[in-house]
C-alpha positions in Angstrom: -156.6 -60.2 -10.2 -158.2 -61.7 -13.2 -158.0 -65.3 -14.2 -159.4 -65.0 -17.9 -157.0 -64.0 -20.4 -159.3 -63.4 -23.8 -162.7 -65.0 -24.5 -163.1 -66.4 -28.0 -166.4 -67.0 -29.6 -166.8 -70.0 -32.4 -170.2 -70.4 -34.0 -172.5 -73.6 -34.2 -170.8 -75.0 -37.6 -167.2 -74.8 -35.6 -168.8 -76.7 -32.9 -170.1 -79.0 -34.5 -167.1 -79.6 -37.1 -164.7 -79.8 -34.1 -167.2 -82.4 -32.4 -167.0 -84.6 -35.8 -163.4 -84.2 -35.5 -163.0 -85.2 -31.9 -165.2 -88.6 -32.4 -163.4 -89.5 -35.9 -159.9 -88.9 -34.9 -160.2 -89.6 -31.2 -163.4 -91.9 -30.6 -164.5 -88.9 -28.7 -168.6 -88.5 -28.4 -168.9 -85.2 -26.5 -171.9 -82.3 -26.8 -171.3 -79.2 -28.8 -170.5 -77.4 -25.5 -167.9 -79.7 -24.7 -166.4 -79.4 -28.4 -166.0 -75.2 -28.0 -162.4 -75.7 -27.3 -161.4 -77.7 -29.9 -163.4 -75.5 -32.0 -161.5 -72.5 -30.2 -158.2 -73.9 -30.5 -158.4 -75.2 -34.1 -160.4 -71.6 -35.1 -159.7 -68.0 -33.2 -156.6 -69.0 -31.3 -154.8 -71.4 -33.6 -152.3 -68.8 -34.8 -151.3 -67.5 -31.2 -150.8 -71.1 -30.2 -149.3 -72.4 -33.2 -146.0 -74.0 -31.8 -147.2 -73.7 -28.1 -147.7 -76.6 -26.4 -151.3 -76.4 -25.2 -153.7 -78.6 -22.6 -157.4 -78.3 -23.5 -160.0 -79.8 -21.0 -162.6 -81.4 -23.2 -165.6 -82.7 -21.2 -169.4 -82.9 -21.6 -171.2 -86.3 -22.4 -174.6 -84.5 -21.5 -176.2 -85.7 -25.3 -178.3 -88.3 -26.4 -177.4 -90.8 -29.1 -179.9 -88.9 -31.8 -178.6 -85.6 -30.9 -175.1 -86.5 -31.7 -176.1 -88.3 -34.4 -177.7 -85.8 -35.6 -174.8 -82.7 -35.0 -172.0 -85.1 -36.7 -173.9 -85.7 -39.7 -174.6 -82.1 -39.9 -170.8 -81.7 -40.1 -170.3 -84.1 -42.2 -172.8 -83.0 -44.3 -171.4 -79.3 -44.5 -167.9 -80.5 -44.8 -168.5 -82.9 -48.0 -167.8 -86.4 -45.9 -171.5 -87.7 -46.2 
């Protein structure tokens, strides 16, 4: 019996857009690894869940201040907010 229904794969930028997005909108300061499933959600599976109601476990705090400073700035950068 198998417990994984489809595996999605979101690159760097994703991650760090949806980690940009998680701190702005949510006061949320988690590492790229913990920002894969907003990535996911928002990128590869947003159409099959559009209208779903969906629970996404978003942990990881594992990130130093610099680091994060660093991958949110990068997004911002990228994205025109800087």
């Amino acid at each position: 019996m198998s417990v994984i229904d489809d595996l999605v794969l979101v690159d760097d930028d994703a991650s760090r857009d949806a980690m940009e997005l998680l701190f702005r909108d949510m006061r949320l300061a988690v590492e790229p690894a913990g920002a894969v499933v907003t990535a996911a959600v928002l990128g590869p599976l947003a159409a099959r869940l559009r209208g779903k109601r969906v629970c996404a476990l978003i942990c990881g705090a594992n990130i130093d201040v610099e680091t994060f400073a660093a991958q949110i700035g990068a997004a911002q950068a990228r994205n025109g907010r800087r």
